[in-house]
C-alpha positions as CSV (number, residue, x, y, z in Angstrom):
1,X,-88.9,315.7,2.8
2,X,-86.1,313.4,4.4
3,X,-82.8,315.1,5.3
4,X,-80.2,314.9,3.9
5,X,-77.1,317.0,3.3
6,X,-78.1,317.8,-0.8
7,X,-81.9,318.5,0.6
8,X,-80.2,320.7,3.2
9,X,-79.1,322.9,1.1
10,X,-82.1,323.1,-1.5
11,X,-84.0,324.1,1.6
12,X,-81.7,327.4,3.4
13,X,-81.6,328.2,-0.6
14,X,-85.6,327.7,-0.6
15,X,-85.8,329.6,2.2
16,X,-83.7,332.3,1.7
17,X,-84.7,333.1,-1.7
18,X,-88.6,333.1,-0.8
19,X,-88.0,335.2,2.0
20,X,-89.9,332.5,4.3
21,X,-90.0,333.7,7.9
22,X,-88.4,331.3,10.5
23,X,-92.0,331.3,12.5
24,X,-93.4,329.5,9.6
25,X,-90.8,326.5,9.5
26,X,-90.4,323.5,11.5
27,X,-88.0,320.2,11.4
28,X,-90.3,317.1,12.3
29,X,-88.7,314.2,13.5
30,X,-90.6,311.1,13.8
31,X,-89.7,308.0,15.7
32,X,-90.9,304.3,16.9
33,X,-89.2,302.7,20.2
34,X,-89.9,300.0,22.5
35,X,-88.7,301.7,25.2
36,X,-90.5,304.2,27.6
37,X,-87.5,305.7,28.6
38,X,-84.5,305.9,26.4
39,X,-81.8,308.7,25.4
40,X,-81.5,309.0,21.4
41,X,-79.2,311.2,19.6
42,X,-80.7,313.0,16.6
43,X,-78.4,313.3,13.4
44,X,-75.8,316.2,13.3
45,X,-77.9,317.2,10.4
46,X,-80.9,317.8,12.2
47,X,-78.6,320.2,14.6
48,X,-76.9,321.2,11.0
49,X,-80.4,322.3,9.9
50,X,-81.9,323.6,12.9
51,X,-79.0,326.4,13.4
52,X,-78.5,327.3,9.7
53,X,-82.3,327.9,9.3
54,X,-83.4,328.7,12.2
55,X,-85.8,326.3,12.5
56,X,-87.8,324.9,15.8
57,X,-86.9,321.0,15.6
58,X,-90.3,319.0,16.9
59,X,-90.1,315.5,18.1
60,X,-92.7,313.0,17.9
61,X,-92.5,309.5,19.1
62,X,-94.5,306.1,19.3
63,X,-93.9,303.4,22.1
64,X,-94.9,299.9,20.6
């Protein structure tokens, strides 16, 4: 599901209301570069989500 804020807040209410445990959520973000080495800023909404759920954020990336 992309993030946004609207999606945000569908999913604390999602998570809240089904009593989901933290251990069993995860924010996945997905990424191609062309560089090996690089510094990229996540979204504040990734930050947003990952301290008002609780949530682990995982990072996967792809070098072309």
């Amino acid at each position: 599901m992309p993030l946004t804020q609207s999606s945000l807040e569908f999913i604390e209410s999602f998570v809240t209301s089904n009593k989901v445990e933290v251990e069993n959520t995860d924010i996945f973000v997905s990424f191609v570069t062309e560089h090996d080495s690089r510094i990229i800023g996540l979204p504040n909404i990734i930050t947003k989500a990952s301290f008002s759920i609780g949530s682990p954020v995982t990072l996967s990336y792809t070098v072309v």
